[in-house]
Backbone as numpy.savetxt, mean C-alpha at the origin, in Angstrom:
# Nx Ny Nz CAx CAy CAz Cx Cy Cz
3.91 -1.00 -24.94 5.14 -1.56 -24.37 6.10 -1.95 -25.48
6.70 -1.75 -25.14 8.55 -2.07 -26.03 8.14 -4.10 -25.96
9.17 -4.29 -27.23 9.71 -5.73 -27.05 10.51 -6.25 -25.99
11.10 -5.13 -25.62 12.04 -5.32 -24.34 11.35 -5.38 -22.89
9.93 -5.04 -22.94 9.48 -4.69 -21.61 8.58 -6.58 -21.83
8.45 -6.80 -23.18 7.78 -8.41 -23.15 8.88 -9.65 -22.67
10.17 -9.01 -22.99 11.30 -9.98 -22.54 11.33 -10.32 -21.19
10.92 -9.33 -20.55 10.53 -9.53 -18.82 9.53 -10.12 -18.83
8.63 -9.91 -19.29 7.00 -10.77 -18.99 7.26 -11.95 -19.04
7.60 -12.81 -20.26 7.67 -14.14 -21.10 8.10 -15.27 -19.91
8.98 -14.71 -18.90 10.00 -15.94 -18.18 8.76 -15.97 -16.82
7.53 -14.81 -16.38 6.98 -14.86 -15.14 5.52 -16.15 -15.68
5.20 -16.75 -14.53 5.44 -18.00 -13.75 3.91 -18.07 -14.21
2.92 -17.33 -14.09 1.30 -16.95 -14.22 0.87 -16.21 -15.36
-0.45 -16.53 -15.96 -0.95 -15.41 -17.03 -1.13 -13.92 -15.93
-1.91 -14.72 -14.97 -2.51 -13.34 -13.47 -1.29 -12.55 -14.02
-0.17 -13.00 -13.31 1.10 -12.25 -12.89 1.60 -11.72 -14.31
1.82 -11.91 -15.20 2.21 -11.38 -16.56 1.10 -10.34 -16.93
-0.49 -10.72 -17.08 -1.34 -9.68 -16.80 -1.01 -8.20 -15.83
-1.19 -8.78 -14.84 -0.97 -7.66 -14.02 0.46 -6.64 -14.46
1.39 -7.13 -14.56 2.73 -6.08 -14.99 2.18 -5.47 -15.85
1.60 -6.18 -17.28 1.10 -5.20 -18.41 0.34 -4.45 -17.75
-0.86 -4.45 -17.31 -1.46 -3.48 -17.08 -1.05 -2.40 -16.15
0.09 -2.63 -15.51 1.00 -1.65 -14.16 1.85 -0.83 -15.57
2.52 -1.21 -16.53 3.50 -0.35 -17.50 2.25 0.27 -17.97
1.22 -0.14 -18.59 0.19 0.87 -19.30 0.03 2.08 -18.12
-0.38 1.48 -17.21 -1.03 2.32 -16.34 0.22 3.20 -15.52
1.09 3.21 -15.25 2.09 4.06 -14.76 3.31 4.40 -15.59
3.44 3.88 -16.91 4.05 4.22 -17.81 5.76 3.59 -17.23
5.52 2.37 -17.26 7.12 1.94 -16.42 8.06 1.81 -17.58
9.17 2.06 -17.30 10.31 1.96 -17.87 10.56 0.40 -17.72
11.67 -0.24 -18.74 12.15 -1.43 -18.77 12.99 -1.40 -17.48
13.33 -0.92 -17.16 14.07 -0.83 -15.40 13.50 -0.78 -14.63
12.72 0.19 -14.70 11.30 0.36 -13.86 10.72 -1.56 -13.04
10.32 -1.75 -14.50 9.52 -3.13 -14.45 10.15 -4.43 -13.94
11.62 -4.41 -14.58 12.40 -5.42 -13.90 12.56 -5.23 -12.45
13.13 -3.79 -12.10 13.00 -3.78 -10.16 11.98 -4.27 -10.14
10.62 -3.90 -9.97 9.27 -4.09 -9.53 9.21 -5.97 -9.09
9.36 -6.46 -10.35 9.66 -7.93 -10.85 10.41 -8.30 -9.42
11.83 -7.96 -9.48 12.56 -8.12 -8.69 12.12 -8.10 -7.43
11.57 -7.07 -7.09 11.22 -7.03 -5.80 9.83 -7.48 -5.59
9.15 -8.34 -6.13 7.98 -9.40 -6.13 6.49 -8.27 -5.78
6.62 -7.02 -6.14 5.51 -6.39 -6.08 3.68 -7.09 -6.41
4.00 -7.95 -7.37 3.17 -8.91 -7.15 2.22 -9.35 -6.34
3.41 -10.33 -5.65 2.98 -10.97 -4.20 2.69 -10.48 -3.45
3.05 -8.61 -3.72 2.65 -7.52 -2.07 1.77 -7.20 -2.24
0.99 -7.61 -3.40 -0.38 -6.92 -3.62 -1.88 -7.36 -3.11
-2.60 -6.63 -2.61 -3.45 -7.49 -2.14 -4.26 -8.39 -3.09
-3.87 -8.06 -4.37 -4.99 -8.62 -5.70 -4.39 -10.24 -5.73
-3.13 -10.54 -5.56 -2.46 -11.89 -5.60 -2.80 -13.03 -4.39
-3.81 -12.10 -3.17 -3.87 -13.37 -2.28 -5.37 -13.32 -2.37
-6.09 -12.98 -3.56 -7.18 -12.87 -3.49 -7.75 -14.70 -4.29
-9.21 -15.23 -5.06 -9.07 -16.29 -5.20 -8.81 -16.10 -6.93
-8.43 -16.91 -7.50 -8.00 -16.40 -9.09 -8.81 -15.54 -9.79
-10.23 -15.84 -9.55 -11.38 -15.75 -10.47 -11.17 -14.34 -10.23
-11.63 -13.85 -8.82 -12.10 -12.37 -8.64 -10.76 -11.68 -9.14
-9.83 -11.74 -8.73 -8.07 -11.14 -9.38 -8.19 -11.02 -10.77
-9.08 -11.84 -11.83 -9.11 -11.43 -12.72 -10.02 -10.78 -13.48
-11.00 -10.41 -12.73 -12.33 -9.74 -12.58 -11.60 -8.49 -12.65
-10.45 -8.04 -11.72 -10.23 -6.88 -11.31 -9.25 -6.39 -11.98
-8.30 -7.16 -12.58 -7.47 -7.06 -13.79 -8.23 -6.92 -14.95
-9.29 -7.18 -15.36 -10.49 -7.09 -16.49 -10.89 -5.89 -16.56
-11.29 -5.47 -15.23 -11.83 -3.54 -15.03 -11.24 -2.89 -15.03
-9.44 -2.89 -15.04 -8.76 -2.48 -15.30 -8.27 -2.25 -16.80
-8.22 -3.36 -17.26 -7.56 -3.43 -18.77 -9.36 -2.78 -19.76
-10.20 -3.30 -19.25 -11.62 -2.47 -20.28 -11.72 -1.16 -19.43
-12.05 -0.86 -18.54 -12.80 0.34 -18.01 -11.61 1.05 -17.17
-10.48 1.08 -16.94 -9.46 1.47 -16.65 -10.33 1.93 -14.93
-10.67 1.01 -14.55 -11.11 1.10 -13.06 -10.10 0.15 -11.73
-9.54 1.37 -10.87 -8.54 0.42 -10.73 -9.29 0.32 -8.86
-8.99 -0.68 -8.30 -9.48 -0.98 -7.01 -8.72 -1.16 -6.07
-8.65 -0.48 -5.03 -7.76 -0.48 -3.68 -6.72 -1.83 -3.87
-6.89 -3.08 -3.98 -6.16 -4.09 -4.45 -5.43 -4.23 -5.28
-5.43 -3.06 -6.13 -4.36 -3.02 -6.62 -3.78 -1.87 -6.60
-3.84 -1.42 -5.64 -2.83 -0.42 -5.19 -2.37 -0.63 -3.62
-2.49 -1.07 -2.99 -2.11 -1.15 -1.82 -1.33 -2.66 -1.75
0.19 -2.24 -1.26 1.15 -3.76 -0.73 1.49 -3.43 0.51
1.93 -5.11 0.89 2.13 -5.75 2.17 3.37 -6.63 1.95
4.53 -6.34 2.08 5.37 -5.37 2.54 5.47 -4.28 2.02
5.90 -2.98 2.72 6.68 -1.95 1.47 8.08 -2.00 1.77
8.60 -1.98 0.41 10.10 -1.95 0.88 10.40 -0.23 0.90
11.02 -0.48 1.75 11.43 0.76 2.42 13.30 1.18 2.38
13.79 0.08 1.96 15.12 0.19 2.16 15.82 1.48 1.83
15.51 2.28 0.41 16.18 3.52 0.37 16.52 4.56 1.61
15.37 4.79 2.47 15.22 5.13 3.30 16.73 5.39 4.01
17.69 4.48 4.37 18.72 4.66 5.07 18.79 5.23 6.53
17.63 3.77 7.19 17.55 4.70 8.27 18.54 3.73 9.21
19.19 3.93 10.19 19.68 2.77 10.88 18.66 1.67 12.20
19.44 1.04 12.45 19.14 -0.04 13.47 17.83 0.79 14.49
18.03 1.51 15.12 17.02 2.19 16.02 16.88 3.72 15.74
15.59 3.75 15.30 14.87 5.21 15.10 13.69 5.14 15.72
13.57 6.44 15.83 12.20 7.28 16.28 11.00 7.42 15.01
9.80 7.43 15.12 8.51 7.42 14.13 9.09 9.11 13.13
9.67 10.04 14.10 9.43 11.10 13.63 11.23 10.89 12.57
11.92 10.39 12.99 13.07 9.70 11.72 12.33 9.06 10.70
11.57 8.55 11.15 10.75 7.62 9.78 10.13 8.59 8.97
9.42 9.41 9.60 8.53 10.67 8.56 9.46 10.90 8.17
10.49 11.83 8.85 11.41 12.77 8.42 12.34 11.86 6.70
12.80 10.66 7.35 13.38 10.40 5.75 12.33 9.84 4.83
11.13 9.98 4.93 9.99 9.62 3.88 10.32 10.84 3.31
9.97 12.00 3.75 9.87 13.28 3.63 11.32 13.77 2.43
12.26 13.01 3.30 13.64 13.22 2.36 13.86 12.53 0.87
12.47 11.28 1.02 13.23 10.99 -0.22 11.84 10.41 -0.73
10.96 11.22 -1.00 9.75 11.25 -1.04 9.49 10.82 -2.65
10.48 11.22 -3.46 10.15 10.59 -4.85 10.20 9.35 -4.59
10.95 8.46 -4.10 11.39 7.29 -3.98 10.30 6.34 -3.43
9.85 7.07 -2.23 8.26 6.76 -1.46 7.18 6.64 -2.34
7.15 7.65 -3.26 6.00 7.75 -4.31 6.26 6.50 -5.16
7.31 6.46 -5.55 7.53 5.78 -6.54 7.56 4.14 -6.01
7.60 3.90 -4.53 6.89 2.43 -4.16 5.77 2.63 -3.88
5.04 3.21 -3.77 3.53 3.23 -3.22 2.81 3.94 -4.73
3.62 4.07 -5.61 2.68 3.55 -6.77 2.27 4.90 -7.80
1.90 4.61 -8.97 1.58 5.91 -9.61 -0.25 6.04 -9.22
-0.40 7.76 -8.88 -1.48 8.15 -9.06 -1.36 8.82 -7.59
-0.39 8.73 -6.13 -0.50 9.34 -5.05 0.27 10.85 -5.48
-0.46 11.81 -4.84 -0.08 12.95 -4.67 0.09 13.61 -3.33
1.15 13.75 -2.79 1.31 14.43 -1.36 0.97 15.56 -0.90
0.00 15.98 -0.26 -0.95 16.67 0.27 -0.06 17.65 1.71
0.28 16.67 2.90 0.49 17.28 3.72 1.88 16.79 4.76
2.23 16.91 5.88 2.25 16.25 6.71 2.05 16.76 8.05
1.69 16.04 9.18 1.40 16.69 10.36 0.16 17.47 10.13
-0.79 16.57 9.53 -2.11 17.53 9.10 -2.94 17.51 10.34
-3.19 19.08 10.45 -3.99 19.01 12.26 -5.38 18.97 11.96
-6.03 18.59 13.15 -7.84 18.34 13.12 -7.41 18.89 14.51
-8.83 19.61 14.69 -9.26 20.05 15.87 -10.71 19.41 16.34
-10.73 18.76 17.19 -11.71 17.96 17.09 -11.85 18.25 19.12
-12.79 18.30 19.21 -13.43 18.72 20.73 -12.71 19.80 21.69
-11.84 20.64 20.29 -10.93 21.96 21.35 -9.73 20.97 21.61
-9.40 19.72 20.83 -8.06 19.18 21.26 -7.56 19.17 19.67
-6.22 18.98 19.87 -5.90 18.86 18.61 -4.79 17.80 18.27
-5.34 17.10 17.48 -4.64 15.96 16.93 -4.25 16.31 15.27
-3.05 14.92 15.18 -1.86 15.47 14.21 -1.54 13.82 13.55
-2.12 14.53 12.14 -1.83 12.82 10.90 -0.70 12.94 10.62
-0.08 11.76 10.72 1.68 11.87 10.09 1.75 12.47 8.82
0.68 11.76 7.93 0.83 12.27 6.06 -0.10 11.93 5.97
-0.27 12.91 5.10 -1.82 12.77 3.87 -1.53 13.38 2.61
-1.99 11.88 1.83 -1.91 12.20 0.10 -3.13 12.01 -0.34
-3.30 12.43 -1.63 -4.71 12.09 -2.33 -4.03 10.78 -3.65
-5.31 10.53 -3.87 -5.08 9.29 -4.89 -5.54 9.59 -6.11
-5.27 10.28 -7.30 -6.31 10.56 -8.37 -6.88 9.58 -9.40
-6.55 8.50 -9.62 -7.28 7.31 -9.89 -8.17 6.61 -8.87
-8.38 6.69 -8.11 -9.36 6.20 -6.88 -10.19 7.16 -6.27
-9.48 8.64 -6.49 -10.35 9.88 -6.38 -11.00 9.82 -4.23
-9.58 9.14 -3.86 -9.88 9.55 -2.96 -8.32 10.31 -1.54
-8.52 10.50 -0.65 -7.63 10.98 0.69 -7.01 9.46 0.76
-5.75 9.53 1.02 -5.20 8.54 1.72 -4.36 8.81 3.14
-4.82 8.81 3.99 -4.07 9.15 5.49 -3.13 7.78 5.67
-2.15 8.51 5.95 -1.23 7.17 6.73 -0.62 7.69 7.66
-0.84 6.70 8.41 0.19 6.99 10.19 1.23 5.68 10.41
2.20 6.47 10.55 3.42 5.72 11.00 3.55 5.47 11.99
4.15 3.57 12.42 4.39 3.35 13.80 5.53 2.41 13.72
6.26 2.42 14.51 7.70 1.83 14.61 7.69 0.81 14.76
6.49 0.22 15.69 6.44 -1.20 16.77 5.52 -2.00 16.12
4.92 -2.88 16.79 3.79 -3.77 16.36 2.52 -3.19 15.83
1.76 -3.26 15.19 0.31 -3.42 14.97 -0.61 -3.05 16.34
-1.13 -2.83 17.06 -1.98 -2.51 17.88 -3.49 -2.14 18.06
-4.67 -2.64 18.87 -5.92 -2.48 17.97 -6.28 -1.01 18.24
-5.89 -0.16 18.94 -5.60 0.53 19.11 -5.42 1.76 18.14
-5.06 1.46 17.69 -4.69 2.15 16.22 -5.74 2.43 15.28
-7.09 1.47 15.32 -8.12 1.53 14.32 -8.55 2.45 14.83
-8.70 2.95 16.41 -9.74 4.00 16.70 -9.28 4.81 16.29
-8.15 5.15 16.26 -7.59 6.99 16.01 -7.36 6.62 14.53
-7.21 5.70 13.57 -7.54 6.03 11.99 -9.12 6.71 12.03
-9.63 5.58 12.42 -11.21 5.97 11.83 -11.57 7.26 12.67
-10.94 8.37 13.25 -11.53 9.17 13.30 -10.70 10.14 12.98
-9.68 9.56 12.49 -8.91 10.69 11.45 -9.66 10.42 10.04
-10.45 9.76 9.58 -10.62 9.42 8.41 -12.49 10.07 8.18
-12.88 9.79 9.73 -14.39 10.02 9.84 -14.10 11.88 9.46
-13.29 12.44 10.53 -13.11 14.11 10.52 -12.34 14.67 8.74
-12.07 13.95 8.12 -11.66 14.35 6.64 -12.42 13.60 5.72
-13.66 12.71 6.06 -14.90 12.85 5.24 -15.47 13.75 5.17
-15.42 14.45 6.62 -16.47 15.59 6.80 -15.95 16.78 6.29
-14.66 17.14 6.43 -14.56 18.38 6.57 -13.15 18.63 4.99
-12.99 17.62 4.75 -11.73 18.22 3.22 -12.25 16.99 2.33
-13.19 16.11 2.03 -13.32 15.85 0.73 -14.67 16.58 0.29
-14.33 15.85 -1.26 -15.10 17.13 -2.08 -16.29 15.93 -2.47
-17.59 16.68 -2.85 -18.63 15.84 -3.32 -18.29 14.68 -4.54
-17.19 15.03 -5.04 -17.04 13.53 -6.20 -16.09 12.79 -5.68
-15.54 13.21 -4.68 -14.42 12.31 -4.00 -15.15 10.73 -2.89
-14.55 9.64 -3.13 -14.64 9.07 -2.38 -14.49 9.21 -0.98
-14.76 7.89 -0.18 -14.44 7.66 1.09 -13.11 7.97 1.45
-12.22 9.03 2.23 -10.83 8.54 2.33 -10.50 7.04 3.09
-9.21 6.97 2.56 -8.83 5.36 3.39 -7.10 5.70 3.88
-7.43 4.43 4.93 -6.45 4.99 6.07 -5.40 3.54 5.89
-3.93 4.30 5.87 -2.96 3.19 5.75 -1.89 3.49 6.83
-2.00 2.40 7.81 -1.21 2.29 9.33 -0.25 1.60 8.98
1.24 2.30 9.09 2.18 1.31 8.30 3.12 1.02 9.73
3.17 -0.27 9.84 4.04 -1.13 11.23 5.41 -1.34 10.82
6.18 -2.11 11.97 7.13 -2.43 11.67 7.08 -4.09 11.60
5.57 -4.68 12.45 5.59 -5.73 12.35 4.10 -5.64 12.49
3.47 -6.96 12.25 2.17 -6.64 11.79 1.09 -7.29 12.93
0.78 -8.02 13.90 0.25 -8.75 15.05 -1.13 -9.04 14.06
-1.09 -10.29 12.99 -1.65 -10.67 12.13 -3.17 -11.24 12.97
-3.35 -11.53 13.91 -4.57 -11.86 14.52 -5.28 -10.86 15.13
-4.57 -9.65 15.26 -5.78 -8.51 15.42 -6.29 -8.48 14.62
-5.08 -7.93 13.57 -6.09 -7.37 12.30 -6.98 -8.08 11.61
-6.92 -9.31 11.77 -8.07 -10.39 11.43 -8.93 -10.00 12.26
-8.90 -10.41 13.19 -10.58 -10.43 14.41 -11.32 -8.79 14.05
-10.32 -7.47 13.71 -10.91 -6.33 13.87 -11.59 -5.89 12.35
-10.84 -6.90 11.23 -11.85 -6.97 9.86 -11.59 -5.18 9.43
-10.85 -5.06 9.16 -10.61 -3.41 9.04 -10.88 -2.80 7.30
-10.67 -4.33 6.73 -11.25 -3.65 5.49 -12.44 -3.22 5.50
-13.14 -3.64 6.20 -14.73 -2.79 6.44 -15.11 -1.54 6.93
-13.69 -0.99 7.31 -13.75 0.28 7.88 -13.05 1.37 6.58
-12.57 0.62 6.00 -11.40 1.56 4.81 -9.82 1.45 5.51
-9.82 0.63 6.48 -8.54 0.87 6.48 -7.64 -0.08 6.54
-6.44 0.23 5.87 -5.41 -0.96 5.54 -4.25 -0.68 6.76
-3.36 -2.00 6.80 -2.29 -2.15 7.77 -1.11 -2.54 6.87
0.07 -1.89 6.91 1.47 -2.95 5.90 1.92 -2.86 6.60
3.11 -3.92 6.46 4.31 -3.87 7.30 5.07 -3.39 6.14
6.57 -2.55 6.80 7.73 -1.91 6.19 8.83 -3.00 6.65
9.28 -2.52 5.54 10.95 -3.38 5.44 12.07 -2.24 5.50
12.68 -2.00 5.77 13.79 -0.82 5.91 15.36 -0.95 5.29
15.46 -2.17 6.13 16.63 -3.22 5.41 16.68 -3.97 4.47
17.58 -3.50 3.45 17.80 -4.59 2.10 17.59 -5.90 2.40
16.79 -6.86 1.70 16.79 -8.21 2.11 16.62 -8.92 1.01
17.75 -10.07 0.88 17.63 -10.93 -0.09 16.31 -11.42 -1.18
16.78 -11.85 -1.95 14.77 -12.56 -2.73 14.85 -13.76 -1.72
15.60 -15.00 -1.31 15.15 -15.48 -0.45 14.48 -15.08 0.77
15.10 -14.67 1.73 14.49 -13.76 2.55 13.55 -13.35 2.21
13.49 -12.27 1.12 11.76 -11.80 0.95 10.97 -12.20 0.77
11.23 -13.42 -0.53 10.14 -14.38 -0.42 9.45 -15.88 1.00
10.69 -15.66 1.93 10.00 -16.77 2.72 9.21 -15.68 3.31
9.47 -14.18 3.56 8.42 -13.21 4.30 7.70 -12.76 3.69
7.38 -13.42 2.56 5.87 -12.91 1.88 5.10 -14.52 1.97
5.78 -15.44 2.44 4.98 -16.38 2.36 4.35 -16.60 4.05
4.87 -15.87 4.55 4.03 -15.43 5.75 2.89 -14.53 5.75
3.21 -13.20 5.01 2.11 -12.42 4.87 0.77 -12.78 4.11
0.87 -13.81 3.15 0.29 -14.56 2.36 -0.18 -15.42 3.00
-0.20 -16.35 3.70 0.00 -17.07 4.35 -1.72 -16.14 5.91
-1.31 -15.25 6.32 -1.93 -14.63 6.92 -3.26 -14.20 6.50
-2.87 -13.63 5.17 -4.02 -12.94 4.36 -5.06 -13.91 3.81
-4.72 -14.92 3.42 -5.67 -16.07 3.02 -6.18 -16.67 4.38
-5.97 -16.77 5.63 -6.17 -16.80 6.78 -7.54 -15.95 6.55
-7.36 -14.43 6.62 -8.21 -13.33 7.17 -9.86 -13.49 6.25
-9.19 -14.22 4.41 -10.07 -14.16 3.49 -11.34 -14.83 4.09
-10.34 -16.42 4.76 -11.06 -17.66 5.10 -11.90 -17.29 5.93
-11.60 -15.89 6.88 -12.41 -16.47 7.67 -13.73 -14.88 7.77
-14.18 -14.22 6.73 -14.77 -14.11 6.55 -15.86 -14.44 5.93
């Protein structure tokens, strides 16, 4: 890292949080712009590694910085900002693919270095019927499938059944013997934080975010990460 990329570090609030950026510029090679958006937009706090309890967060920042082993927690956030997107006030799921699709560097480039885009509308034929994944990327630091299905509305439990058997039918049939488990990311528009507690889905591989679409202040963002936070230490507690 540049002197200039430490000028950003020096003013953040935590060793965790100053840790973690270094090891995000090593590991995705961020630009001093790069790092300040990121900063800016509290990527941090979206991470699942920040609502975890200090000790283990730095367990996992440790396997990272020695063994360059990086763990679903730190790759997966809650919110994604989505704002480039430019979608308006009321859209359809298939507007949502469609401008992922349009501005797909931009997508990559919030959801992190190491995804590679695979497909979309990937079909399974499963009992002579045929069902259809919004997107599927692979992860090459995690060495595994990442399916995500897009939904406009709330969270629903609903939703876990048809991941996990989009996820069960591409264990079986498209990963490769050194590949992991794939894992499944259901991205909402709002999140119904007490399902996904009671249904414990990290035990299944699969994650839930909510999207942001609309530019929103750091106030704003931060009182809505102190909800999601707020939730997530909820879900920790009560396992």
């Amino acid at each position: 890292m540049s002197w200039s990329h430490f000028i950003e570090l020096i003013p953040l609030k935590t060793d965790l949080e100053r840790d973690f950026y270094a090891q995000m510029c090593r590991l995705e090679k961020w630009s001093v712009r790069i790092l300040r958006k990121k900063i800016q937009s509290m990527l941090f706090e979206r991470m699942a590694i920040s609502q975890k309890p200090e000790e283990l967060a730095r367990l996992e920042l440790q396997a990272l910085t020695e063994e360059d082993l990086l763990s679903p927690d730190l790759v997966f956030q809650n919110p994604y900002i989505l704002d480039f997107l430019g979608l308006k006030t009321k859209y359809q799921e298939r507007d949502l693919e469609q401008a992922i699709l349009e501005k797909l560097e931009y997508f990559l480039l919030e959801l992190g270095a190491g995804f590679t885009f695979v497909e979309r509308q990937k079909r399974m034929i499963i009992d002579g019927k045929d069902y259809k994944l919004d997107l599927l990327f692979y992860h090459r630091k995690l060495k595994r499938l990442i399916a995500i299905e897009l939904k406009i509305g709330s969270f629903e439990a609903a939703y876990k059944g048809q991941m996990e058997l989009y996820l069960r039918w591409l264990e079986k049939y498209e990963t490769e013997p050194d590949e992991g488990q794939p894992i499944g990311l259901i991205l909402c528009a709002e999140g119904n934080t007490e399902q996904i507690e009671l249904l414990q889905l990290d035990e299944t591989n699969i994650k839930v975010g909510q999207y942001i679409t609309q530019y929103l202040p750091k106030d704003l963002l931060k009182k809505k990460l102190h909800q999601f936070v707020a939730a997530s230490r909820r879900q920790l507690d009560n396992k």
